[in-house]
C-alpha positions in Angstrom: -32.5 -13.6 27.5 -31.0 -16.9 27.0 -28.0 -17.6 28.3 -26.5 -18.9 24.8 -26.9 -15.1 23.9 -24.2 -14.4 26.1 -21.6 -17.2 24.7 -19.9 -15.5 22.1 -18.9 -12.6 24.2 -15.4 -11.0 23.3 -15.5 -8.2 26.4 -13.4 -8.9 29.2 -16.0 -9.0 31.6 -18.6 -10.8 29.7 -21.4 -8.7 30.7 -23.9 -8.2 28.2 -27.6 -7.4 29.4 -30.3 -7.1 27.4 -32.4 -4.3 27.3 -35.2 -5.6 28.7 -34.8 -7.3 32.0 -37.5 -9.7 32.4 -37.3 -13.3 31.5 -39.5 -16.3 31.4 -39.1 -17.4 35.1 -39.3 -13.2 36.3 -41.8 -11.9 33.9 -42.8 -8.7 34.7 -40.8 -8.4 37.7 -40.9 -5.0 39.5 -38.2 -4.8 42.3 -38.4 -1.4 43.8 -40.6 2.3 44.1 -38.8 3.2 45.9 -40.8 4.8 45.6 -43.1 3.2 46.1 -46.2 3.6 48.5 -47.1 2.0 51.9 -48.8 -1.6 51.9 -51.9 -2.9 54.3 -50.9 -6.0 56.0 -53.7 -7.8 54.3 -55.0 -7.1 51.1 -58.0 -5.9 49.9 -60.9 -8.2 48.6 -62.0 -6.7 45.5 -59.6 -7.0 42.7 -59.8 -5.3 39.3 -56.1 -6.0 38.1 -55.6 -6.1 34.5 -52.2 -8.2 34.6 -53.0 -12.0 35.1 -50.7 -13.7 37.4 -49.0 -16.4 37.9 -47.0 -18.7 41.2 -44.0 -18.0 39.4 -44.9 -13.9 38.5 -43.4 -11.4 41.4 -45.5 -9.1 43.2 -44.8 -5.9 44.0 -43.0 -4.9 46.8 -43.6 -1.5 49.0 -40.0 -1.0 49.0 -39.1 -0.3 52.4 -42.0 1.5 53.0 -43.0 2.0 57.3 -45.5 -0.5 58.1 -48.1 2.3 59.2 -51.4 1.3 61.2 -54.6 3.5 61.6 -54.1 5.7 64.6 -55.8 5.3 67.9 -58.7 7.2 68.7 -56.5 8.6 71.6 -53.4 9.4 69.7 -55.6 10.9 67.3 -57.2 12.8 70.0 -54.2 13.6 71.2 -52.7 15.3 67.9 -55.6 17.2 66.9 -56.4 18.5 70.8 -59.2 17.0 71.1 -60.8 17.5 67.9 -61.2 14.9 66.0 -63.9 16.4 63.8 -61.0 18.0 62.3 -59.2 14.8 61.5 -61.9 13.7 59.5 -62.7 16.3 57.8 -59.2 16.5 56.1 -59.2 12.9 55.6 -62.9 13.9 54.1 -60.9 16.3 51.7 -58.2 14.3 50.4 -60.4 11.1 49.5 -62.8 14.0 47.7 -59.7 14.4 45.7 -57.9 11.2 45.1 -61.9 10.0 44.0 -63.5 6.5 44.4 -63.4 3.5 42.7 -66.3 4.9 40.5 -65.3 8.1 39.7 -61.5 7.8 39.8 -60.5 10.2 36.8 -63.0 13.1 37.8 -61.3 16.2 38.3 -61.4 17.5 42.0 -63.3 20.6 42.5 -63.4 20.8 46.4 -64.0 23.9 47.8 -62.2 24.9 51.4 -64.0 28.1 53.0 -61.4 27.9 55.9 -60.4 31.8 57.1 -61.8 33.2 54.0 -63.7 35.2 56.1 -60.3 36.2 58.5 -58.5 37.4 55.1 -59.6 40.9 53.7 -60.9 40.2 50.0 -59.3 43.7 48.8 -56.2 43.1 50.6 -53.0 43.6 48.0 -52.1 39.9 48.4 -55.6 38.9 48.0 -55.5 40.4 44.6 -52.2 38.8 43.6 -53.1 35.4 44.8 -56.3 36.2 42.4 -54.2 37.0 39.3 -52.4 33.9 39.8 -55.5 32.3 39.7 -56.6 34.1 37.0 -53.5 33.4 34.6 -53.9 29.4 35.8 -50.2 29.7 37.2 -50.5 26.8 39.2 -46.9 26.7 40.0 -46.7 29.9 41.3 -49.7 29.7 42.9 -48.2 26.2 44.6 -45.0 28.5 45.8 -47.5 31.2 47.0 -49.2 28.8 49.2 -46.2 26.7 50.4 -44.4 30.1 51.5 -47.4 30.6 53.6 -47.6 27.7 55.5 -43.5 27.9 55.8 -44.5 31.0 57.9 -47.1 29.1 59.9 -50.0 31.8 58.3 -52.5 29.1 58.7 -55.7 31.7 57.7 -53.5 32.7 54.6 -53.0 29.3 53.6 -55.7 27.6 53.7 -57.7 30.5 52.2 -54.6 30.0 49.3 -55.3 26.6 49.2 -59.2 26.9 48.2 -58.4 28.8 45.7 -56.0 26.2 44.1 -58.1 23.5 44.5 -60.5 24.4 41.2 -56.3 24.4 39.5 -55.6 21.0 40.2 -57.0 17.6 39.0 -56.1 14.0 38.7 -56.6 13.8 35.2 -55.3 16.8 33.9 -51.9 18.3 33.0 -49.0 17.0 34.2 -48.6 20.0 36.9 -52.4 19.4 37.6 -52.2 15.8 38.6 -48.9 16.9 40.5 -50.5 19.8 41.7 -53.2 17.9 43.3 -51.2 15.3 45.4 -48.5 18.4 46.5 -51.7 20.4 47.8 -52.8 17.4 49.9 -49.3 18.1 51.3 -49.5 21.2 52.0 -53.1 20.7 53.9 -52.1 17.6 56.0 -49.1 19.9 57.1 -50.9 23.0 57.8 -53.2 20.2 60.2 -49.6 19.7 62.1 -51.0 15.9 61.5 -49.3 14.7 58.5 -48.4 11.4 59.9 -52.2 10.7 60.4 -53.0 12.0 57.4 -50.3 9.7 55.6 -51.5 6.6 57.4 -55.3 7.6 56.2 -54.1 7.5 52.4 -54.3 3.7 53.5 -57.8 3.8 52.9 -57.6 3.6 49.3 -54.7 1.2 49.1 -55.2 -1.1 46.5 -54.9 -5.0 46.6 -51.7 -6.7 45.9 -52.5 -7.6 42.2 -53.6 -4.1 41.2 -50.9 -2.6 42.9 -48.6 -4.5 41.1 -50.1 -4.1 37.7 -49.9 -0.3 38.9 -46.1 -0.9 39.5 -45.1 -3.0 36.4 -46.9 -0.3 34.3 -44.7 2.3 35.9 -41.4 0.4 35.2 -42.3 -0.6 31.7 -43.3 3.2 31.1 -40.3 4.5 32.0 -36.5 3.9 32.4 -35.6 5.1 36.1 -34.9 1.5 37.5 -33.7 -0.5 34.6 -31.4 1.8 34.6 -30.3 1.7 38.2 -30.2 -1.9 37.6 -27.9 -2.3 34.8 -25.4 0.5 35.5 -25.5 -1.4 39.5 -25.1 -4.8 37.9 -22.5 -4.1 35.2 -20.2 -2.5 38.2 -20.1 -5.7 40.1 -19.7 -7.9 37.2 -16.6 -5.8 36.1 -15.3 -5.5 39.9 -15.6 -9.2 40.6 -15.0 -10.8 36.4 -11.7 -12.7 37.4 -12.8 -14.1 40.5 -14.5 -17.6 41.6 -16.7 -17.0 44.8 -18.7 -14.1 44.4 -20.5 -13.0 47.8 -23.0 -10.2 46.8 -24.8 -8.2 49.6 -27.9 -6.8 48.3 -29.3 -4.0 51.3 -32.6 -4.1 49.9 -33.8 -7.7 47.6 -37.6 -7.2 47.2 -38.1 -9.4 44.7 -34.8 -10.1 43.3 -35.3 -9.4 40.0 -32.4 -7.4 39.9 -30.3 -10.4 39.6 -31.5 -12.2 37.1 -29.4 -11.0 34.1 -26.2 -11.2 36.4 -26.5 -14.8 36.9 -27.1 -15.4 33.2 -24.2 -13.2 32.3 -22.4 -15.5 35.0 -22.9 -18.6 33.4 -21.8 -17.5 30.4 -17.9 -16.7 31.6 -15.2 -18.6 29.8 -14.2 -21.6 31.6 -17.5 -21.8 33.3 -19.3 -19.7 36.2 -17.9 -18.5 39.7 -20.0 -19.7 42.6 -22.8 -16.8 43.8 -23.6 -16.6 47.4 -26.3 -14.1 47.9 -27.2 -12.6 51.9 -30.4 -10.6 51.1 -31.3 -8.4 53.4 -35.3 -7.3 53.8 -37.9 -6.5 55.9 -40.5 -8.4 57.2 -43.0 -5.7 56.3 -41.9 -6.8 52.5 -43.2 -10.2 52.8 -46.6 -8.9 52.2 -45.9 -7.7 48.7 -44.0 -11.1 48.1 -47.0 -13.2 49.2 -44.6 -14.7 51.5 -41.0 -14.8 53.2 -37.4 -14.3 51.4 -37.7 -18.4 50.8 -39.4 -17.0 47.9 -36.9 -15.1 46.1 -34.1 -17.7 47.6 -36.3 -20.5 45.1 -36.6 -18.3 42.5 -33.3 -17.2 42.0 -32.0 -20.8 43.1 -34.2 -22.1 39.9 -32.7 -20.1 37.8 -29.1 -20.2 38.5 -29.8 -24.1 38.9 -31.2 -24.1 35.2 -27.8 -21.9 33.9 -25.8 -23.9 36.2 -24.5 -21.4 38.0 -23.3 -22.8 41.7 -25.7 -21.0 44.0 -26.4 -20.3 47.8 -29.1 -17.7 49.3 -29.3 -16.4 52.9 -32.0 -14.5 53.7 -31.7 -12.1 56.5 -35.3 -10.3 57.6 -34.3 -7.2 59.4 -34.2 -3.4 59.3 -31.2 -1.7 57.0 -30.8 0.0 60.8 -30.4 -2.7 62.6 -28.2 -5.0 60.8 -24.9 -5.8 62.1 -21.7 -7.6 61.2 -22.3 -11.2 62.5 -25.3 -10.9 60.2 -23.3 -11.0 57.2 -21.2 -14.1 57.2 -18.5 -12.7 55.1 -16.2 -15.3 54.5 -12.6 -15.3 53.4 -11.6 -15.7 50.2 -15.0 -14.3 48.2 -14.9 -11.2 46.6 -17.8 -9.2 48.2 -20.1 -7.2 46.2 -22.8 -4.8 48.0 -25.5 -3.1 46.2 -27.2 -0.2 47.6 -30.4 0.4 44.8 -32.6 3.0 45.9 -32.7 2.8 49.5 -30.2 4.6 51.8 -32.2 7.1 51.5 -34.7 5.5 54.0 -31.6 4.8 56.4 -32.1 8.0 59.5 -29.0 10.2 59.2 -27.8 12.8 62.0 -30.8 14.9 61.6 -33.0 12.5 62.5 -31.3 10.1 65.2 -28.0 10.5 67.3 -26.8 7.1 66.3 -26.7 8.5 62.6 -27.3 5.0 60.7 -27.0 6.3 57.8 -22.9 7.3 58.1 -22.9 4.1 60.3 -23.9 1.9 57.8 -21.7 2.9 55.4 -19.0 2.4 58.2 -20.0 -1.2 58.3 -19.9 -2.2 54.8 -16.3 -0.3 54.5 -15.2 -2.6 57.6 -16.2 -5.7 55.3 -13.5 -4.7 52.4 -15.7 -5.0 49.6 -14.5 -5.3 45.7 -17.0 -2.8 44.7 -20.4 -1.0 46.6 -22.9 -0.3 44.0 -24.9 3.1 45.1 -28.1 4.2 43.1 -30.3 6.9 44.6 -33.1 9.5 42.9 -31.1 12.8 42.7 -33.2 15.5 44.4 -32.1 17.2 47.9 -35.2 16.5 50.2 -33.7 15.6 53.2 -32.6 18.2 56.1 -33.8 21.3 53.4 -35.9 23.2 55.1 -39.3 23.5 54.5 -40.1 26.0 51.9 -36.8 25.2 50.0 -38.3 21.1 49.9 -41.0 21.6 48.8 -39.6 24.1 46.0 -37.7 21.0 45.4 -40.2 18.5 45.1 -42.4 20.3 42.7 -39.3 20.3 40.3 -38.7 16.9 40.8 -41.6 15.8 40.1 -42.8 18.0 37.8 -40.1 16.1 35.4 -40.9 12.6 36.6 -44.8 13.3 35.8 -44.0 15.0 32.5 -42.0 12.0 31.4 -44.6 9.7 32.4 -47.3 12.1 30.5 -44.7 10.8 27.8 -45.6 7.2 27.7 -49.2 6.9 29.6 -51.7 8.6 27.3 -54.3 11.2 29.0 -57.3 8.3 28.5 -55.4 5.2 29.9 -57.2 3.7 32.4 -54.8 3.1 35.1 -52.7 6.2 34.9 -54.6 7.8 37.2 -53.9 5.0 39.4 -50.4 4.8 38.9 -49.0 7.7 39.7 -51.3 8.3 43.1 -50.2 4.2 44.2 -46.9 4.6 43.3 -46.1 8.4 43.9 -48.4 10.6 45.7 -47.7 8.6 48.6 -44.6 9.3 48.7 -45.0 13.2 48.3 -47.1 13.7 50.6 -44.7 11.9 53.2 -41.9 14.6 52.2 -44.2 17.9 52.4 -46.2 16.6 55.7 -44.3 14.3 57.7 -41.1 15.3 60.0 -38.8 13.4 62.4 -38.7 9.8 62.3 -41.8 9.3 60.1 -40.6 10.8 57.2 -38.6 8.3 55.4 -38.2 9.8 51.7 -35.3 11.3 52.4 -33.3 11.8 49.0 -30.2 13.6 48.9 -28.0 14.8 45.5 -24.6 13.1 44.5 -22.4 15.5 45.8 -23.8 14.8 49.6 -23.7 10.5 49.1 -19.8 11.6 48.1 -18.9 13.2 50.9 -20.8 10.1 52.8 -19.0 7.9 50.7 -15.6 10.0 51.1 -15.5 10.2 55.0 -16.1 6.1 55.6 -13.0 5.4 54.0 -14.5 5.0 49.9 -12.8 6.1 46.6 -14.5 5.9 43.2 -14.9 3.2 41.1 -14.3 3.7 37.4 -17.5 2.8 35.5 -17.1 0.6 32.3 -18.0 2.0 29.2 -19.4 -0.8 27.9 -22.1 -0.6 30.2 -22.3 2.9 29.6 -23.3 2.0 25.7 -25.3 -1.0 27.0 -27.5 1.9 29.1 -27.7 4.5 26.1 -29.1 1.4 23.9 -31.8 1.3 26.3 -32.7 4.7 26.0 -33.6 4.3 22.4 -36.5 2.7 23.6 -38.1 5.5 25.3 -38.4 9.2 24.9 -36.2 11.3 23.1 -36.2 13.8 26.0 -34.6 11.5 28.4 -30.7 11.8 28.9 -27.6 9.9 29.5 -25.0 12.3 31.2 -21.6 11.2 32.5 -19.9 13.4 35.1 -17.8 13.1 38.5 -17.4 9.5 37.7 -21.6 9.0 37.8 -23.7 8.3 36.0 -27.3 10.1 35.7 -30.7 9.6 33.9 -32.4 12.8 33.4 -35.5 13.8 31.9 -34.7 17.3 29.8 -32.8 19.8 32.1 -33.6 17.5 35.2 -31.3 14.8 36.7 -34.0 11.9 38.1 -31.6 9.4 38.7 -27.6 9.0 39.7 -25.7 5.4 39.7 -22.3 4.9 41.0 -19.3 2.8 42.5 -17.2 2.7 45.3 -14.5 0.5 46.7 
């Protein structure tokens, strides 16, 4: 988008985005997975990307991701008691299933004899769990199996779980595909090893260029973060219109990408631009996925608000979300302060996870700074202190919308599909069924929680415009029909059918 296109605006906060947020200078930039799975600290050498790149194209970032390493032989000794035959055999399993580079979209078939000789064939359950089988409920069959590991019935489970495995395939149905990276889950945590089993998914990490073509495909392909991005974007421009120094916090940059329209709409104010001081906070682990430091992003967005001459300064601060501190942020006085918060408090460690509670702390801190506005945008599903059984019952409905809507957009037979959604998102379930504790860091929580959050640091609501409301449901038009724009307790959320995905709101 030009930023002429923005000129004749007659809204009072002269915010107009277009529905498509790449430009020349950010073309086909991808900012977040949040979702988004772990990197290797050095990439691969054998690329097959299907996106050519550029110096000035963005690569994709892991999204605060943990910067895992392969386990020692002695803390994998350690874990498994001594048997670390049984390490590899699981690892064995799951790379049987996510396939190799030849035979990627081959449907899994592999067969897990584990206890069936400890469970009696004619036993009543037996016999339900065959039905199940027999009817191709795979969801039920998925419940059947989870309850049983809830209950630590390891014979019972993994005999379950060999029976599922002929259900489930990487290149099936949507519940298939789903179905395949959830019973990976389920058997690194029946191995009480699902940290080492999360690390080994490394093995098949793609290179940076792939996995960005992976990512860009996902973002295109569906709505989730444009939308985060806009509704984010059009709070802060409506929270800070009538002011001159604008001082944005942005807890998570990646590549920045998010701010692009906002300086455009910036330079098109009446009067000419405020000046835009950005402190992006990141983590070194990032800088992988960048090809480099945050003196990346700082040059690409200092281009472009040079070239709409928009008066521009960047700070870069490479450090945890849990670490960060006052004196980090150089607030200054007289600039209205802006702090966006897109799709990754849920990686901060609440109560349940450390004493210090960094999560409520944080929160703390920015309220301390007296922002204008605190942008807060966060997948809406309730992962984090559930237990168990009840997470994994919600993971298999969140993401059996998520890969229905992408079964929307990404035919059956398009090549990288397959790829897509284990690079981008079976990663990231298999860290919320196997991994406990500190090392699992997907921990998503609904609206009504982030409120209460929100509520006890000292926050109130900030109204959303309607405007950018409109702006959002134009962009919709674009995709699927099924996908929904819903309004309620001064939120917004993007839903796929009956299933909220997505929630954006503001604070102050």
């Amino acid at each position: 988008m030009q930023t002429s296109d923005l000129s004749d605006s007659n809204q009072t906060h002269y915010w107009r985005p277009t529905q498509r947020m790449d430009t020349n200078l950010y073309a086909g930039d991808v900012s977040q997975e949040s979702l988004f799975l772990v990197q290797t600290p050095e990439p691969a050498h054998n690329s097959s990307s299907s996106v050519s790149f550029s110096p000035d194209r963005f690569q994709p970032d892991p999204h605060h991701s943990p910067d895992y390493t392969y386990p020692s032989m002695l803390e994998t000794d350690q874990a498994f008691g001594g048997n670390v035959d049984e390490l590899h055999v699981r690892l064995s399993e799951i790379e049987a299933m996510l396939g190799t580079d030849q035979d990627y979209a081959e449907s899994f078939d592999v067969s897990s004899n584990w206890g069936r000789n400890d469970v009696n064939s004619n036993s009543e359950e037996y016999r339900i769990m065959e039905d199940i089988v027999a009817r191709g409920d795979l969801k039920q069959g998925l419940l059947v199996c989870a309850k049983a590991v809830a209950e630590n019935n390891a014979v019972k489970a993994d005999l379950l779980i060999s029976m599922l495995r002929p259900l489930v395939s990487v290149s099936g149905e949507p519940i298939q595909r789903l179905g395949a990276y959830m019973l990976e889950g389920l058997v690194a945590r029946l191995s009480s090893s699902g940290s080492f089993i999360y690390k080994g998914l490394k093995c098949k990490e793609p290179t940076g260029g792939e996995l960005f073509s992976y990512m860009l495909l996902l973002y295109e392909a569906c709505p989730y973060f444009k939308f985060g991005y806009l509704s984010a974007n059009g709070a802060i421009a409506e929270a800070t219109k009538n002011e001159d120094r604008i001082h944005i916090i942005d807890f998570q940059i990646a590549q920045g990408g998010q701010w692009v329209t906002l300086i455009q709409a910036l330079a098109a104010r009446p009067g000419g631009p405020p000046s835009l001081r950005i402190t992006a906070i990141d983590d070194a682990r990032n800088a992988f996925a960048r090809g480099g430091g945050l003196n990346i992003v700082g040059q690409r967005l200092k281009k472009l608000a040079e070239a709409c001459k928009v008066p521009f300064e960047f700070n870069g601060l490479v450090v945890s979300g849990s670490d960060i501190r006052t004196e980090h942020l150089q607030v200054q006085p007289g600039e209205a302060l802006a702090v966006n918060c897109a799709f990754v408090m849920h990686h901060m460690p609440d109560e349940s996870v450390d004493p210090q509670n960094h999560r409520d702390r944080l929160l703390r801190l920015i309220k301390s700074l007296s922002p204008k506005v605190v942008t807060l945008v966060e997948q809406e599903a309730n992962v984090n202190t559930a237990k168990f059984f009840h997470r994994f019952q919600e993971a298999l409905s969140y993401y059996s919308a998520m890969f229905d809507s992408i079964d929307a957009t990404l035919p059956r037979d398009h090549k990288d599909r397959i790829s897509v959604e284990q690079h981008c998102l079976a990663g990231e379930i298999v860290n919320i069924l196997a991994c406990e504790g500190v090392e699992r860091e997907e921990r998503h929580e609904v609206l009504a929680k982030w409120k209460s959050r929100f509520t006890m640091a000292g926050f109130s609501p900030y109204p959303l415009s309607s405007y950018v409301n409109a702006t959002i449901k134009s962009l919709l038009e674009n995709y699927c029909d099924k996908y929904r724009l819903e309004e309620r307790d001064g939120a917004l959320f993007l839903g796929w059918m009956n299933r909220d995905l997505v929630s954006s709101c503001a604070w102050r």
